[in-house]
N, C-alpha and C positions, 0 to 999 in steps of 0.2 A: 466892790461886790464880787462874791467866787461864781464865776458860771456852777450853774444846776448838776453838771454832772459831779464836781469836786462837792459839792454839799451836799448830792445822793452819798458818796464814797464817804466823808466825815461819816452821815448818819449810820450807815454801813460799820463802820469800824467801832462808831458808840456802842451800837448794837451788843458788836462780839465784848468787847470789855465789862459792859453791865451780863454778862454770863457767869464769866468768870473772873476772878479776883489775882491781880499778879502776884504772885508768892518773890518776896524779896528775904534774901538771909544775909545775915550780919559777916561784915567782913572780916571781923577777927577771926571766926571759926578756922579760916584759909591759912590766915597768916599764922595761927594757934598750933595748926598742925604742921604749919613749917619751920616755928622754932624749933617743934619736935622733934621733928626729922635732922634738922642740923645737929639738936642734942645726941641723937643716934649715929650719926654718921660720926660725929665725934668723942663718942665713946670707942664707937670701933676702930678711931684712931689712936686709942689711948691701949685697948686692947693690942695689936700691932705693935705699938711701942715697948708693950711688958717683952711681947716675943721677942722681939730682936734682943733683949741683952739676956735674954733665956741661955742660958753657957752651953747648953745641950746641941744647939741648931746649930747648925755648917755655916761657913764664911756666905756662900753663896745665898742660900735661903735668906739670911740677915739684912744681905745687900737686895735682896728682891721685895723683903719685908718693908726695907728702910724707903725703898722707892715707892713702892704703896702709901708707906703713911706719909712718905711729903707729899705724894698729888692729893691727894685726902683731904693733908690740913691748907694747899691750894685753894683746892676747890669751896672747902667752911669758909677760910678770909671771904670769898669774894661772894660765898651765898649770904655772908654775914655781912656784908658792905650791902647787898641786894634787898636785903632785909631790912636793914636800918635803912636805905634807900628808897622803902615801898612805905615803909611808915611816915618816914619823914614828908613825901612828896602827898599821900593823902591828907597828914593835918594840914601841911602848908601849902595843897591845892599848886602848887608849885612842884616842877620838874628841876631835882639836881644832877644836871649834866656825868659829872663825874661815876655817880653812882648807875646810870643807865646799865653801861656792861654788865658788872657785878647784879644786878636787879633781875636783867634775862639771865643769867646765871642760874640764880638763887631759882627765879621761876620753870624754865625749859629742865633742870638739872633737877630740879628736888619734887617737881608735881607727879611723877610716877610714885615716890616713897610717901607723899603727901595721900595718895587713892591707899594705898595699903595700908598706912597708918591708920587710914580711918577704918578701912575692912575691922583689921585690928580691935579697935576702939567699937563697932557695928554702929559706924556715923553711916545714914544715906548716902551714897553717891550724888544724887542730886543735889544733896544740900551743898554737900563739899563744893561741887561743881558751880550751882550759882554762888556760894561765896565767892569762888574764884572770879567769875564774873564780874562780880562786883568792885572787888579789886581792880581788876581790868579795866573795867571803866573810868574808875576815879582814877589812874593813873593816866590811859587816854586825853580825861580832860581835863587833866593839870597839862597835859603838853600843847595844849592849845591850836591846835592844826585846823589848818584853814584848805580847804579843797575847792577847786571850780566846778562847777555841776558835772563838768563831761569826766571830772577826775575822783568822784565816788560815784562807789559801786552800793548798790542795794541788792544783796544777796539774800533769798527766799529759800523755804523748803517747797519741794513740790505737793507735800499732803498739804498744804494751803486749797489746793482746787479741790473743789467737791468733788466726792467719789462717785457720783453718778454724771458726769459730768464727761461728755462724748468727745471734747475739744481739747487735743495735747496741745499743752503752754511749755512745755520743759524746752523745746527746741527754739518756739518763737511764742513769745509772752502774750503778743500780738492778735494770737486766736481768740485768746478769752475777749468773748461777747458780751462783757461787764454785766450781768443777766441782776448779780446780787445774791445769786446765791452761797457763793462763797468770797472769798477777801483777797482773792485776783487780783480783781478789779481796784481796789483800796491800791495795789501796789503799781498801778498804771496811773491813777489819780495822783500819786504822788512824784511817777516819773513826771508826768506832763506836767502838774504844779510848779516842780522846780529844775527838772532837764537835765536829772541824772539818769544815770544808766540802771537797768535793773536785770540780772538774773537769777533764773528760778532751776536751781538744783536738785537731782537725784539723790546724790549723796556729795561724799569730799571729792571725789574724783573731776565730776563733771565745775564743783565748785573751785577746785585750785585752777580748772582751765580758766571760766572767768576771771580770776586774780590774772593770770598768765596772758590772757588776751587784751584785755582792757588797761591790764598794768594803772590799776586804783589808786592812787593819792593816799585815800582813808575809803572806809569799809562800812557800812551798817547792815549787822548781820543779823537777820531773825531764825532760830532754830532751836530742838531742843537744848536742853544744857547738855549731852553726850556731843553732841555735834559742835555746838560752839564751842566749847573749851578745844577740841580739836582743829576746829576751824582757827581761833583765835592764833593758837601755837604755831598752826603753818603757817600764818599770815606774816608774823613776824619777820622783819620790825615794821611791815606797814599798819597802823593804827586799825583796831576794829572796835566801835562800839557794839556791845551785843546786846538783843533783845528776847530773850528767853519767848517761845510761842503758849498759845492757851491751846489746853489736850481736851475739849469738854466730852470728847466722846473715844477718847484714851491716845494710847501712841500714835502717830503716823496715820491718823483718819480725819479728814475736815478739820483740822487745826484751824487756828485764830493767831492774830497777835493785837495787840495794845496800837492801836491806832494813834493817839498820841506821842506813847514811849517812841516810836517808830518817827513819827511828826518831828519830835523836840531833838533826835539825833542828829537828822537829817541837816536841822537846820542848825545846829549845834556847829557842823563843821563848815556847813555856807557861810553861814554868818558869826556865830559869837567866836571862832576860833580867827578871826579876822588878824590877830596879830604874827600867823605864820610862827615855823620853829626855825 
């Protein structure tokens, strides 16, 4: 049987989820605009190519040209090994070692032209973002990683506490008075549940110290998607699942998150990643 107060938190977390509905987007949209991007990057290495044997342009120009388009078509192999690396390891739930490099590659190297493309295209930001998400996850847990409680971190946003709410948690989480009014408390119920670590962040700043202090195994991070996708990137290569937050009363005020989504991670890295990488 769970003691009364881990059953107040569950019902608590029910709560916020029967509010609102978690928006999930399909992960090709990400990977859609990263061939693109490769497409583009490699045309303009084809473009470079014409100039150099342009007969008009000086020795030197040519040799500076020529240098450009070899780091170029560099860079395409290995975001193109990354890529076939991110598809491969989603169908087959399976991590290929080899391709890892090239994968952070293709990712950390091409998600800035990935946001612009979509500008381009007038795709959401946020869609693009939790696509990306999504990908992140399922390659997460194809890696299979196994954490001991004192070795994941559970990283929060601070608009989690209610804004009428007298008691600062960002320094010691430990204030909130589990009252229920807001989903704090859910994230103490699950520290004490299973004896991970939890902090609750401002922004990236105060969040990279956490990583930097506690030095995490793996990560379960709940934040917007502007925030995660940034979070996720720094994080690298320590593993983060992310948990996109519920906004029911807009950006950065009384947020929510998925009480289970949050549950199923947690234990995702305690337990079913039991086989270590």
């Amino acid at each position: 049987m769970f003691p009364a107060s881990w059953v107040k938190g569950r019902r608590t977390g029910m709560r916020a989820e029967h509010k609102m509905v978690q928006i999930h987007e399909r992960k090709r949209l990400f990977i859609g605009l990263l061939l693109v991007s490769l497409l583009v990057v490699g045309f303009l290495a084809l473009a470079i190519w014409y100039l150099i044997f342009n007969p008009e342009r000086s020795t030197i120009y040519k040799l500076v040209l020529l240098a450009v388009a070899v780091v170029l078509v560099i860079v395409i192999l290995l975001a193109g090994f990354g890529l076939a690396g991110i598809v491969l390891t989603i169908i087959r739930a399976k991590p290929f070692a080899l391709l890892r490099g090239p994968t952070r590659v293709a990712i950390n190297t091409f998600f800035p032209l990935v946001l612009i493309l979509g500008r381009l295209f007038r795709v959401d930001m946020d869609r693009i973002k939790r696509s990306f998400i999504e990908v992140n996850n399922n390659l997460v847990r194809a890696l299979n990683t196994s954490a001991s409680p004192e070795q994941l971190l559970l990283l929060a946003p601070h608009c989690l506490q209610s804004s009428t709410c007298v008691h600062k948690v960002t320094g010691n989480v430990d204030n909130c008075r589990r009252c229920g009014q807001c989903m704090v408390g859910d994230l103490l119920q699950l520290r004490d549940r299973y004896g991970i670590r939890v902090g609750m962040a401002t922004g990236g700043t105060l969040a990279r110290k956490y990583v930097r202090d506690y030095r995490p195994k793996a990560i379960v991070a709940i934040a917007c998607e502007r925030d995660l996708t940034s979070g996720i990137l720094d994080a690298n290569p320590v593993p983060v699942l992310g948990v996109t937050n519920l906004r029911p009363h807009g950006p950065c005020h009384d947020t929510q998150f998925s009480f289970q989504q949050v549950d199923e991670a947690i234990q995702y890295f305690l337990h079913n990643g039991s086989d270590g990488t």
